[in-house]
N, C-alpha and C positions, 0 to 999 in steps of 0.2 A: 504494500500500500504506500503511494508516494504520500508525503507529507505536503499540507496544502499552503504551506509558505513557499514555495517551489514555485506556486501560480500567481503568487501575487508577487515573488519577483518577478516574474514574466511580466506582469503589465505591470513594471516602473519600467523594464525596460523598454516599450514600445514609444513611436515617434509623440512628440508631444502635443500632436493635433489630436491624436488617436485617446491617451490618456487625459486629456480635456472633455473629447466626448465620452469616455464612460465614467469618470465621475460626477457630471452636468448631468445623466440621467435619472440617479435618486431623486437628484434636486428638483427635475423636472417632475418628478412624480408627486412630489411633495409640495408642489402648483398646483399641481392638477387634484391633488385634495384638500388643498386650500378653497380652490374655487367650488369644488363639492360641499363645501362646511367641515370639512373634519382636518384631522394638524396630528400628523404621525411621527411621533418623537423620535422612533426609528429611522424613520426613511431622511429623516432631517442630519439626525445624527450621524447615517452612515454616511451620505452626502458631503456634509460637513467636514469628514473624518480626509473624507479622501482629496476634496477638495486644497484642506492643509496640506499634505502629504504633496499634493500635485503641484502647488506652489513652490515647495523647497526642492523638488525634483528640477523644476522649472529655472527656480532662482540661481540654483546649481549650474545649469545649462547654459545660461547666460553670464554666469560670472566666468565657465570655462570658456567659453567663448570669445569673452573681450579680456579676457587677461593671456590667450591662447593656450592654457595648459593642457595637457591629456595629450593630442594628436599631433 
């Protein structure tokens, strides 16, 4: 049984258009039962969660970039 932190390294490393949209979909869901009447502190939360995460992945990216380290 592979361990499931193996797949969510897999998507940090994907492009960061890619990992933009699948954290933006909790969130979207989490409109979409806003506008229903109802507020799912899960789907907020997870949204949220990754959202952070996608930032510093992000911030990362761009600091290697203009400082040119790594490649």
């Amino acid at each position: 049984m592979r361990w499931e932190a193996d797949n969510f390294l897999k998507w940090t490393e994907m492009p960061w258009w890619l990992r933009w949209i699948v954290c933006l979909i909790p969130i979207g869901v989490g409109i979409a039962g806003l506008a229903a009447g109802r507020f799912w502190v899960w789907v907020w939360a997870i949204g949220g969660l990754l959202c952070l995460i996608n930032l510093f992945l992000t911030w990362r990216d761009v600091l290697d970039y203009l400082q040119h380290r790594g490649k």
